[in-house]
Backbone as JSON, one array per atom type, in Angstrom:
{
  "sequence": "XXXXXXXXXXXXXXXXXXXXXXXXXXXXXXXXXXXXXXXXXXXXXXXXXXXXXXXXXXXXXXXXXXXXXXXXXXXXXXXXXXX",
  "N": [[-2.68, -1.85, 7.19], [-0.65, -1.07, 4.23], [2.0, -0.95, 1.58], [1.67, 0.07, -1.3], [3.44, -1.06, -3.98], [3.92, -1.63, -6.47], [2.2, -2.58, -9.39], [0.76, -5.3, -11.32], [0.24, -7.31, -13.87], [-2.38, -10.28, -14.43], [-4.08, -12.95, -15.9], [-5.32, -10.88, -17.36], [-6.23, -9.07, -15.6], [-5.61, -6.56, -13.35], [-3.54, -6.46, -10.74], [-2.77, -5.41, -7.15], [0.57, -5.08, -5.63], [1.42, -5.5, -2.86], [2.82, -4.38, 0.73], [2.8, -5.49, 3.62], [3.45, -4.56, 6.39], [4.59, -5.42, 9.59], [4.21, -4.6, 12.89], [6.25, -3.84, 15.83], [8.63, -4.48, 14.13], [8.78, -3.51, 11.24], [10.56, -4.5, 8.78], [9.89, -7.19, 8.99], [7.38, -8.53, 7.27], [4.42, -8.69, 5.28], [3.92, -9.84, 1.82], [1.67, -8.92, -0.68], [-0.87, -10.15, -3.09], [-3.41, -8.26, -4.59], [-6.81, -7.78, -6.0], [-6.9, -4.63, -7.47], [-8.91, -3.2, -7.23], [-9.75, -3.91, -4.91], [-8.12, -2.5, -3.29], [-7.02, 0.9, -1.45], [-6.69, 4.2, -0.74], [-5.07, 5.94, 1.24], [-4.44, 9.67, 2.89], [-2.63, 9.91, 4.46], [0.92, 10.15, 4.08], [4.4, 8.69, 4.0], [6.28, 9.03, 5.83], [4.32, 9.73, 7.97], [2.58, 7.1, 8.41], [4.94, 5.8, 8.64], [5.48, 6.11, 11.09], [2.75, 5.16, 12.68], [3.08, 2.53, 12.26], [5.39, 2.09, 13.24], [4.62, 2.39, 16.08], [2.86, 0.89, 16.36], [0.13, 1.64, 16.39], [0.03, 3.42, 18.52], [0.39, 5.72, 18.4], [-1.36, 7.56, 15.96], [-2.91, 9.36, 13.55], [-5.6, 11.65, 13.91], [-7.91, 11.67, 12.11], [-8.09, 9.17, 9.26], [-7.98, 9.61, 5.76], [-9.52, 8.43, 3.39], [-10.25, 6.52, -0.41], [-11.34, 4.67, -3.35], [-8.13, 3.32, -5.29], [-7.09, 5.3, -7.56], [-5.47, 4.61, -10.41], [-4.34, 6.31, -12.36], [-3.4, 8.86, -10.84], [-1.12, 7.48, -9.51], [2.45, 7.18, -9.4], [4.63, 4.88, -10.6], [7.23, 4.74, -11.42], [9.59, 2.84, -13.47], [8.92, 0.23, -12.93], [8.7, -2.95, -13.65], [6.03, -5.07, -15.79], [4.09, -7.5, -15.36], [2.84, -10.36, -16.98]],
  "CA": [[-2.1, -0.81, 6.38], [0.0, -1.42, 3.14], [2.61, 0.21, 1.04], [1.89, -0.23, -2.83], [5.03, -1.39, -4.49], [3.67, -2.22, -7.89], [0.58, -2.52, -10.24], [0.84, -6.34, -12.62], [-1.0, -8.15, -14.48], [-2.33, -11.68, -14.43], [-5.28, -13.12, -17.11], [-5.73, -9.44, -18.15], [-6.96, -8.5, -14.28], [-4.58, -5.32, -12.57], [-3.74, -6.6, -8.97], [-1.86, -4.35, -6.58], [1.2, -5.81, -4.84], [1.09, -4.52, -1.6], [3.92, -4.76, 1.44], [2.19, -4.66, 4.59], [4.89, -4.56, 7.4], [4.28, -5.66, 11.09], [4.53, -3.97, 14.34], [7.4, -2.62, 15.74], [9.45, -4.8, 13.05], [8.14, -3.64, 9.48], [11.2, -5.44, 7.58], [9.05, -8.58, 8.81], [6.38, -8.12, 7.26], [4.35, -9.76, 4.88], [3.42, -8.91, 0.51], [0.01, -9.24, -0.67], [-0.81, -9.49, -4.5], [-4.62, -8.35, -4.44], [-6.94, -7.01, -7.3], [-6.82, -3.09, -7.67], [-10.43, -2.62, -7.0], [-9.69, -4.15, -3.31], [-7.38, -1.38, -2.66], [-8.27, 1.89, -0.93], [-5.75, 5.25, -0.95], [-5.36, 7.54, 2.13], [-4.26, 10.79, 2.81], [-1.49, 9.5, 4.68], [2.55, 10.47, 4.24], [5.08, 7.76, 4.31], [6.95, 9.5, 7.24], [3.13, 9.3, 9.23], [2.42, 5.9, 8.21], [5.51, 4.39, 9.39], [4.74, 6.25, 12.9], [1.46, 4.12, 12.6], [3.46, 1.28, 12.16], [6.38, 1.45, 14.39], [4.6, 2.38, 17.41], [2.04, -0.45, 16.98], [-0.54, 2.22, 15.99], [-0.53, 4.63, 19.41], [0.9, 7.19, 17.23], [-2.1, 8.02, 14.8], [-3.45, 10.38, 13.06], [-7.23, 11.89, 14.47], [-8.24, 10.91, 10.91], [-7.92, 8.96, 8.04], [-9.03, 10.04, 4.53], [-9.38, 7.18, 2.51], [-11.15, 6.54, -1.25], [-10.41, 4.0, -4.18], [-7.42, 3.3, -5.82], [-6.77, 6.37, -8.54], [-3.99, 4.4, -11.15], [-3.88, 7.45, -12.92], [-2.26, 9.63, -9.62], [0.26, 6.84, -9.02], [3.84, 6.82, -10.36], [5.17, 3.59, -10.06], [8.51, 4.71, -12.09], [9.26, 1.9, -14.17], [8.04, -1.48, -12.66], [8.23, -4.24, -14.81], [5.1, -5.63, -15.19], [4.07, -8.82, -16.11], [1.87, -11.14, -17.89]],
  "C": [[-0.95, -1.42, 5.59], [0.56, -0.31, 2.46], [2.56, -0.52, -0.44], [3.29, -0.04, -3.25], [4.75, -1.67, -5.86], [2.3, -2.81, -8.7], [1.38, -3.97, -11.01], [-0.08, -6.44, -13.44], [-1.16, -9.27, -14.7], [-3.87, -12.0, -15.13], [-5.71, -11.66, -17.4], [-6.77, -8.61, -17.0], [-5.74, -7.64, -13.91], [-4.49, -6.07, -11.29], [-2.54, -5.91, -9.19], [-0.81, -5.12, -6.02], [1.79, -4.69, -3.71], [2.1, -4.74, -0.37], [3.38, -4.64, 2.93], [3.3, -5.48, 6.13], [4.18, -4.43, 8.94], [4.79, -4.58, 12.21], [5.28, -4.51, 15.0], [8.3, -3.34, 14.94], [8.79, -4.64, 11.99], [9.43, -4.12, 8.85], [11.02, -6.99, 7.97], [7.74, -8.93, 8.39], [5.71, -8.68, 6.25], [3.98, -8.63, 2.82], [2.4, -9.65, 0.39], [0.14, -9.09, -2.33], [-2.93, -9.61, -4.43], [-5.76, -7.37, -5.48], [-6.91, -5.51, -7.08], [-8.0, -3.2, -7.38], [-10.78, -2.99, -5.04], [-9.0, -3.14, -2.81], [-7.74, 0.05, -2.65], [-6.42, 3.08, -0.97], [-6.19, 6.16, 0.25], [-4.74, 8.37, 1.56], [-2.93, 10.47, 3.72], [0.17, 9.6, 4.01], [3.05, 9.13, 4.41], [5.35, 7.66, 5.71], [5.39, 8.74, 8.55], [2.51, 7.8, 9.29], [3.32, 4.94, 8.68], [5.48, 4.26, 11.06], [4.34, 5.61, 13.24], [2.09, 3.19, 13.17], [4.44, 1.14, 13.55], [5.92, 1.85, 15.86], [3.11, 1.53, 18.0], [0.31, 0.55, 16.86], [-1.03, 2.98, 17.87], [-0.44, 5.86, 19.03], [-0.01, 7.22, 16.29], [-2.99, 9.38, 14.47], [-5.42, 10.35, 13.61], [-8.14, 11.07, 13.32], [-7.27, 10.16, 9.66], [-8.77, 9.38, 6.65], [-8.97, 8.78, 3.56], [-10.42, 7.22, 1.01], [-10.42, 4.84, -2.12], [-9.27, 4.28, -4.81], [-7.17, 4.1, -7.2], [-5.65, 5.5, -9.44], [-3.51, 5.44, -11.9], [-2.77, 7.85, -12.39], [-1.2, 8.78, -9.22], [0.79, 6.66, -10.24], [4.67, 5.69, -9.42], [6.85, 3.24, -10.56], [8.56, 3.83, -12.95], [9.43, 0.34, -14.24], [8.4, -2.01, -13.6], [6.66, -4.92, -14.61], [4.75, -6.92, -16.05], [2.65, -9.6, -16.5], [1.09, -12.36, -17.48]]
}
């Protein structure tokens, strides 16, 4: 599990840069830069996601809802993005 932090661009491909934070320390955790078409979107909350995380995933949700990556529905504020 990953927290999108930012959409780029590199040869004129979108990759996602992604933060995906370890168990029970997520500020050790590692970033990922991986194309947008690899990345998947739950239904998931921050708040329930870091549950996930900080209790090593005994804390989860019955389901996940998951699909592709929508860039439309995400606001990324205003990123820099690069070239």
């Amino acid at each position: 599990m990953g927290f999108l932090t930012a959409i780029t661009i590199s040869g004129g491909q979108q990759f996602a840069v992604v933060y995906i934070p370890t168990a029970p320390l997520p500020n050790s955790g590692w970033v990922a830069i991986v194309p947008v078409s690899e990345v998947y979107d739950t239904d998931l909350d921050v708040q329930d996601a870091m549950q996930f995380v900080f209790s090593g995933g005994i804390v989860s949700p019955e389901t996940i809802q998951s699909g592709p990556l929508e860039l439309d529905d995400i606001d990324l504020g205003s990123a820099p993005k690069t070239e």
